[in-house]
N, C-alpha and C positions, 0 to 999 in steps of 0.2 A: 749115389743118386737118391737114396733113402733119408728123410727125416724122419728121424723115431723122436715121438712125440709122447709124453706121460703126462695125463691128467689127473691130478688126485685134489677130491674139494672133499666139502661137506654139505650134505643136500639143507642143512637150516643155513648157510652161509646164501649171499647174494651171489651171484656170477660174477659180478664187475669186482667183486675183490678178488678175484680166484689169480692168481700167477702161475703156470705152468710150468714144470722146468721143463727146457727143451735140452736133449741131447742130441749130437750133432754125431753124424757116421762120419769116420775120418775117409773111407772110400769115394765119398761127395763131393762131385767136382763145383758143389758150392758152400762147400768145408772152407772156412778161414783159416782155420789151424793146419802147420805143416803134417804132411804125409806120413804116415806111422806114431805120431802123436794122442797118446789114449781120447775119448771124446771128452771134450768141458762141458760140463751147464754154462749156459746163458746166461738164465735166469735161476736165482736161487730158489727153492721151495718154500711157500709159507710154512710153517712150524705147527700154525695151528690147525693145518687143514691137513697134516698127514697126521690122523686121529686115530688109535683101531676101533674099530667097531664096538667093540663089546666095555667102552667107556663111555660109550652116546649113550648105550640101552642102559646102562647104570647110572647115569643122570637120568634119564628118564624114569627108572625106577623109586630112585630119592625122590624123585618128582612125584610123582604118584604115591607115594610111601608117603611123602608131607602131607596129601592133599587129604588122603584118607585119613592121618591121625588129624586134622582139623575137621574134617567133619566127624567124626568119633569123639571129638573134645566136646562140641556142640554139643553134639545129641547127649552125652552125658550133662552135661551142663542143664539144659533145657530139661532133662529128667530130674534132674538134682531139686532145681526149681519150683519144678509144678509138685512133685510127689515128695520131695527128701526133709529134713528139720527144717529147712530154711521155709519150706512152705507149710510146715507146721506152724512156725513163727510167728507168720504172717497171717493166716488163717483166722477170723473171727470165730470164736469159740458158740456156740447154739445153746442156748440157756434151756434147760430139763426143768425149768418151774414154770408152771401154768401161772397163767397171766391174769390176772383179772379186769382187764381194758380188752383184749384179744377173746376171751374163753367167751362162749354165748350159750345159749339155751333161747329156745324156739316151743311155743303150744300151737296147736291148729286139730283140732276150731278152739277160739277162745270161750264158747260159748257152745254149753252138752245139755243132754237132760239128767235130770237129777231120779233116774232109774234105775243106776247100778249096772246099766249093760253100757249105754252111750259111753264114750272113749274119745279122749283126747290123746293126740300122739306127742309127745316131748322128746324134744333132739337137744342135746346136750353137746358141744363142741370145747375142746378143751384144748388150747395152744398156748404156745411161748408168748415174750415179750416181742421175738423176732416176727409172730402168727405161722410159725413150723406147728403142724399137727402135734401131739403127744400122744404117745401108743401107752399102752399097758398103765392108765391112771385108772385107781379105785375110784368110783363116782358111787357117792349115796344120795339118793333122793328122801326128801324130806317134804308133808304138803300138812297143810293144817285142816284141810277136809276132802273124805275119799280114802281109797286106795290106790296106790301105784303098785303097777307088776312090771319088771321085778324090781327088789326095791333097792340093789346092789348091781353094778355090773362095768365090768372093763372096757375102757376106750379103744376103738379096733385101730388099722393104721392110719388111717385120717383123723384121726383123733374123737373121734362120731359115738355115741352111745344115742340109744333109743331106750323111752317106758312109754306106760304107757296109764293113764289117768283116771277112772270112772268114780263117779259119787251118787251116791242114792240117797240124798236129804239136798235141797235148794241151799244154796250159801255159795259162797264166794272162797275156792282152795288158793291160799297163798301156795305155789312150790317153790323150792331151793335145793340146794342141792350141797355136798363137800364131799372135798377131795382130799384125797389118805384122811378123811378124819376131821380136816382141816376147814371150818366153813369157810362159803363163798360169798362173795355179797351182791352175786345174782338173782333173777327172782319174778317167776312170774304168776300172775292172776289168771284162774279158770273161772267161769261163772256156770254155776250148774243151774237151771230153770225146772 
């Protein structure tokens, strides 16, 4: 009177593929098969759906084991890139010589008195070909009338040096300036009154 019934799938499989085997109680007065006859399947078993368990969770682990050496190849990759020789390579190099189209110097006021106290401020700027600041250049000032204090002195990180100008006799200071030594062909006019 019993149909024993055995279902064995795989839950990523669809249902409508699933075949059941059914096994048949020979006690069953709707047994087809003669009386004391062991029970038959019906239906054969899929092959691929009696799976054991612990071959699903090891695909899935390959699965995940791939997924993560591809993103770990990435990230190496992308690191390799931005920071490693390859992006040395590629890297425009920053030229470390002061420019003389780029470099500036600045007076204000253009125009002091000729006291010896009055002061003109000079800013001195010293940059690449690329206009990158230049840190630690020797700048000497050079003027053809007056004093500058001081008359020596290092470019800070913006590339910025400051002196500073006074003249006590009227006349017109040409100033310039050189770098390591090196003149420049910058240059500007104070007028002392």
């Amino acid at each position: 009177m019993h149909l024993y019934t055995i279902r064995l799938y795989n839950h990523s499989r669809t249902m409508d593929k699933i075949k059941s085997p059914v096994y048949s109680n020979p006690d069953s007065s709707n047994n087809s098969s003669p009386q004391g006859v062991p029970p038959s399947i019906k239906t054969q078993p899929n092959p691929q759906l009696i799976t054991p368990q612990y071959q699903n969770n090891q695909g899935r682990v390959f699965k995940y084991f791939g997924i993560f050496a591809l993103v770990a190849f990435f990230i190496f990759l992308v690191y390799f890139l931005l920071t490693g020789p390859f992006a040395q390579m590629t890297k425009a190099t920053v030229s470390a010589v002061p420019s003389q189209t780029e470099s500036m110097m600045f007076a204000h006021p253009l125009t002091i008195k000729a006291d010896g106290v009055d002061k003109s401020k000079i800013d001195v700027f010293i940059a690449s070909d690329e206009g990158k600041p230049l840190t630690n250049q020797n700048i000497e000032i050079i003027t053809t009338l007056g004093t500058i204090v001081p008359t020596k002195a290092t470019t800070d990180s913006s590339g910025h040096v400051v002196f500073e100008l006074t003249i006590d006799t009227p006349g017109i200071a040409v100033v310039s300036f050189t770098i390591d030594s090196q003149p420049f062909d910058k240059n500007i006019s104070v007028k002392a009154e």
